[in-house]
C-alpha positions, 0 to 999 in steps of 0.5 A: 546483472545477469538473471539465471532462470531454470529452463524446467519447473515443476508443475503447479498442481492446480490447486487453488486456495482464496486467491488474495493468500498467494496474490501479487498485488500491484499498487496504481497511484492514478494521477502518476500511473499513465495520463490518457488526455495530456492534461498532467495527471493520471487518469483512469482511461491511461490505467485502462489502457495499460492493464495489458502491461500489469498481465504481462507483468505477472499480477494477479490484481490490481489497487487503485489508490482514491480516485473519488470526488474529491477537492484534493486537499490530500491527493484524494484522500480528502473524499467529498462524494464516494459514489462519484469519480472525480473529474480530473481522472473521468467518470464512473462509466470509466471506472466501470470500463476499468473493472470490466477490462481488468476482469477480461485479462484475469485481474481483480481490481481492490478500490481503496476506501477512506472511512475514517475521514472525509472532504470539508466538502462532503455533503454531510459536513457542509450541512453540520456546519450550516446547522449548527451545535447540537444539530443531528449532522453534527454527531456524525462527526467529532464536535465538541466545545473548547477548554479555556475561558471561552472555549479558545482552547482545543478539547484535547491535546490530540495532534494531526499525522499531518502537524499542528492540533487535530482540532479546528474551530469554526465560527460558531465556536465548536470544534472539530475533529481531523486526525489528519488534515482540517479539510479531512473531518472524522467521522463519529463511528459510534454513529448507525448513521455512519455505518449505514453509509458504508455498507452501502458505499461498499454494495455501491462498488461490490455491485460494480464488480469490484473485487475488494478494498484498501481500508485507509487507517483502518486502524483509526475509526473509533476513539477512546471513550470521552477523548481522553489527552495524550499526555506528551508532545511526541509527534505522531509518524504517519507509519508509527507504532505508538499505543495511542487513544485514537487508534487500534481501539477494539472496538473497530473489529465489530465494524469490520465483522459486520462488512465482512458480513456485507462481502459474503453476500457477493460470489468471487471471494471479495475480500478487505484488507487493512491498512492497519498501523498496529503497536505489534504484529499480534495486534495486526492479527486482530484484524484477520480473525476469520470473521473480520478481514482477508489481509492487513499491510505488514508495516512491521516488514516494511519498515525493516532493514537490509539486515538479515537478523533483523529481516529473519525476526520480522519474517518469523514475528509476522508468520507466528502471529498470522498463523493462529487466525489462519490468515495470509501473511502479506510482504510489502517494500514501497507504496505511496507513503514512504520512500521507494525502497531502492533509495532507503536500502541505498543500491539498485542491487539491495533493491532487487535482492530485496524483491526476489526475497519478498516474492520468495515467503508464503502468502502475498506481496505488494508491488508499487508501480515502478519498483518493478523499474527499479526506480528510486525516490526523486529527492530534489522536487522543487519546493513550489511544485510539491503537494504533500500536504505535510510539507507545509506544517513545520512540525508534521511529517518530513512532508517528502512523499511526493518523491514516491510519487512522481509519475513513471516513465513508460517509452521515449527518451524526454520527458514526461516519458510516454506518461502522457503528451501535456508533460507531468503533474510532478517534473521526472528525472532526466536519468528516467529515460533508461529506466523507462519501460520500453527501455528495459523490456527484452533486456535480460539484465533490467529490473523489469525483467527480473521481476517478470521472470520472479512473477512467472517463476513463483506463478508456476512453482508450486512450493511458492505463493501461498503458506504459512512458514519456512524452514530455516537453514543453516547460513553464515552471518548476514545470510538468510536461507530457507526452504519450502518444500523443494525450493530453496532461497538465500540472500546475502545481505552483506557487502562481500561474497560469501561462500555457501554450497550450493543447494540445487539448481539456480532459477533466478539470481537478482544478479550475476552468480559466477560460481553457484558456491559463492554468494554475492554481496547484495544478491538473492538467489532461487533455487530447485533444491 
C-alpha cells in the first residue's frame, strides 16, 4: 500500500480560528500507553517521555483518560480523590511535569473528569454511610427507601450500563443510586454542594495549566424529577441512543453554562467537551450552544458503517445540526470503549481508508493511540486476565473493552514491545511486533506513516481543518466525493475498483492508485483539485 503526497501545497494562511474547531486530538488510555518503572501498567512519567513521538506525529492536543486516586473498580473511572493522582501512575508533581512538557512542544493537554459519579471510597460517600438516613452527606447522593414490605425491593426498576440494578442496598436498609457499577455512587446534582465541588475540581486543574476536559457521561448528571420507572427490561448499551429518565435531561445545560463561566475566566481558550450519548444529533447540539460547551464526541459517526450512503447522512445529519449553535463538528473511529475500528470494518484497508476520510471533513478529529499502528482489537485475552468490569455481569455489556485496551507496542521484536521492561498489565499479540512503532517509521507503506503524512498534509492545506460543510460531487454508488475549496476527496467504500476521472492531482491515497482514473476498492484518495 503505497501513499502518493504532492511535493507542493498551497500555504495556510495563518489564520487561526479556536483552536479545539480544527484540532487533532489524540487520545492516551494511561495504563496501555508506555510504562516508565516496569511494573506493567502505564504510568504518567511513560506518557512524559513520549510526547515528542505525539509532536512528531502531527497532534495538536493530547487527553489523557482518568489518572486520579482511585481503587480502580472501573479502570479509573470510579474516582476517590479528584485533586490526587493515583500511585500506580505517580504524583501530581508528575502530572504537572506532563502538562508542562506538553505545552513546551505546542500540545495542549484535555483531562477527563467524571462528574456523574464517584469511588465507594470517596470521601464523601464513606462518611454518608457512616452517618446514616437522613444525614446531610446523604442528599449529595441518590438514597432512598426501598419498595416491598420491608423495603427489600429497589425504589425503581433502573438498570446499570454495566448489568443488574442501578441500586444497591446497604445495611442500614437505604439504597443507593449507581447508573454504572456498585463502587461507582451518583452524585445528587440538584445539590449547591456538588456543584461547589466541581467548580472547584476544575480551577484545581484549570490553575495547573490544563487546557480543557473530557466530560464522562456528561449526558448523565441530572435525573428526572422523582426517579420515575423505566417501564421495560431492555438492556441499556453503553453507546446507545434510547430516550431514557437518567440521561440527557435539560436540566444539565445550566450546569454546563455555569463551567463555561468557570473556563472564561482562565486566558488560552480552555474548552469542554461532552461526551454525550444523545437519542440525535440535534440533541447533541444542545450541549454546544455558544454559552455551554466547546465540542461533543460524534457517537452518531461513530457507530456508522463502512457504507457510503450511510456514512453521506451521518456526515451531513452531523454538519446540519452543529451548524446553527456555531459549534465544531468532531469525527471520531475508536476510543477505549468500543472495538478498534480496524476489527468492526474488518480490513486494515477499510481502516486506513476510513482515516484519511475522517481527516478529510470540517472541524476535529480524534485519534486513539494505536489506530495510527493500524492496530486491531485483541480478540482472545484470556478470561482471568480481563478487568472490564461488565465482563463479569451476565446480563450487562459484551464485557469485551479490554481488547481496545491492551498496551501498544512501541520497538522490539517480544513482547511487551518496548511498553515497559516488567511485561503488560493486558498479554499483547505475538504479531504486534511488526506493527510496532520503530518498525513502521520510515516505511512508506505503514499506517504509521500514512497518518503522518495525513496530519502534515491537513496542517499545511488550508481548505482543510476547520468548516462547516462540504460540497458533494457527483460519484457512482458506494463512492463518496466531495469538496472543499480546491481540495477534493473520494472514497470508495466498495469492494471493487471504480473508475471515476480524476479530479486533480493525487496528495495522498490510503493505498496503491495505479491509474489516477481508477478508484480502488477500499481506498480513499486526497486530491488538489
Amino acid at each position: 500500500m503505497t501513499q502518493h503526497l504532492a511535493d507542493a501545497l498551497p500555504t495556510s494562511t495563518g489564520t487561526q480560528p479556536g483552536w479545539w474547531r480544527e484540532a487533532v486530538i489524540y487520545q492516551v488510555y494511561p495504563r496501555s500507553f508506555a510504562d516508565s518503572n516496569g511494573d506493567g501498567m502505564g504510568d504518567l512519567e511513560g506518557i512524559r517521555s513520549r510526547l515528542p513521538y505525539l509532536k512528531e506525529l502531527g497532534v495538536d492536543a493530547v487527553w489523557l483518560s482518568p489518572f486520579y486516586a482511585s481503587p480502580q473498580a472501573d479502570a479509573g473511572y470510579d474516582v476517590a480523590d479528584y485533586r490526587a493522582i493515583d500511585p500506580m501512575f505517580g504524583t501530581l508533581h508528575d502530572a504537572d511535569a506532563v502538562i508542562r512538557e506538553a505545552h513546551e512542544l505546542g500540545l495542549r493537554i484535555i483531562v477527563d473528569l467524571v462528574p456523574n459519579h464517584c469511588s465507594d471510597q470517596h470521601e464523601w460517600f464513606k462518611q454518608a454511610l457512616r452517618e446514616g438516613p437522613g444525614t446531610p452527606l446523604r442528599e449529595r447522593f441518590h438514597f432512598r427507601p426501598g419498595q416491598g414490605e420491608s423495603g427489600e425491593l429497589p425504589p425503581n426498576d433502573w438498570e446499570s450500563i454495566f448489568g443488574g440494578p442501578a441500586w444497591t442496598r446497604v445495611a442500614d436498609g437505604e439504597w443507593y443510586l449507581h447508573l454504572f457499577a456498585p463502587e461507582q455512587p451518583d452524585f445528587n446534582w440538584e445539590h449547591p454542594a456538588v456543584q461547589d465541588e466541581f467548580r472547584s475540581i476544575l480551577r484545581f486543574w484549570l490553575d495547573l495549566g490544563a487546557d480543557g476536559f473530557r466530560i464522562d457521561v456528561a449526558h448523565g448528571l441530572v435525573k428526572a424529577p422523582g426517579l420515575p420507572d423505566l417501564g421495560r427490561d431492555e438492556q441499556l448499551k453503553l453507546l446507545g441512543n434510547q430516550v431514557l429518565p437518567f440521561f440527557d435531561q435539560d436540566g444539565v445545560h445550566e450546569i454546563y453554562r455555569s463551567w463555561r463561566r468557570v473556563l472564561d475566566e482562565y486566558a488560552g481558550d480552555r474548552i469542554g467537551v461532552a461526551e454525550a450519548w444523545t437519542p440525535s444529533a440535534d440533541r447533541t447540539a444542545m450541549y454546544l450552544r455558544p454559552d455551554e460547551l466547546h465540542q461533543a464526541f460524534n457517537f452518531h459517526y461513530l457507530n456508522t458503517g463502512w457504507d457510503a450512503e450511510a456514512l453521506r447522512a451521518t456526515i451531513d445529519e452531523s454538519l446540519d445540526s452543529m451548524r446553527p449553535v456555531g459549534a465544531p463538528t468532531t469525527w471520531v473511529l475508536s476510543n477505549h470503549d468500543v472495538v478498534r475500528h480496524r476489527t468492526r470494518f474488518g480490513t486494515l484497508e477499510k481502516a486506513r481508508a476510513a482515516a484519511l476520510l475522517m481527516l478529510a471533513l470540517p472541524g476535529s478529529a480524534y485519534v486513539y493511540q494505536g489506530e495510527e499502528l493500524g492496530l486491531p482489537e485483541v480478540v482472545d485475552l484470556p478470561d482471568e486476565v480481563r478487568q472490564d468490569p461488565s465482563f463479569f455481569k451476565a446480563n450487562g455489556q459484551d464485557g469485551l473493552r479490554d481488547g481496545c485496551r491492551v498496551p501498544i507496542p512501541w520497538s522490539g521484536d517480544q513482547a511487551p514491545y518496548g511498553f515497559g521492561t516488567g511485561g503488560s498489565w493486558l498479554p499483547q499479540p505475538a504479531e504486534w511486533a511488526g506493527l510496532s512503532v520503530e518498525a513502521q517509521t520510515g516505511d512508506p507503506e505503514s499506517t504509521l506513516e500514512l497518518y503522518r503524512s495525513a496530519l502534515r498534509v491537513r496542517r499545511a492545506h488550508p481548505a482543510l481543518g476547520a468548516g462547516d460543510g462540504v460540497e458533494w460531487l457527483p460519484a457512482p454508488a458506494g463512492v463518496l466525493a466531495f469538496r472543499r475549496g480546491d481540495f477534493v476527496c473520494t472514497v470508495n467504500t466498495t469492494d471493487e475498483p471504480v473508475r471515476l476521472p480524476a479530479p486533480g492531482t493525487v496528495l495522498l491515497a490510503s493505498g496503491d492508485l495505479a491509474d489516477p482514473d481508477v478508484l480502488p476498492a477500499d481506498t480513499t484518495v486526497w486530491w488538489q483539485g
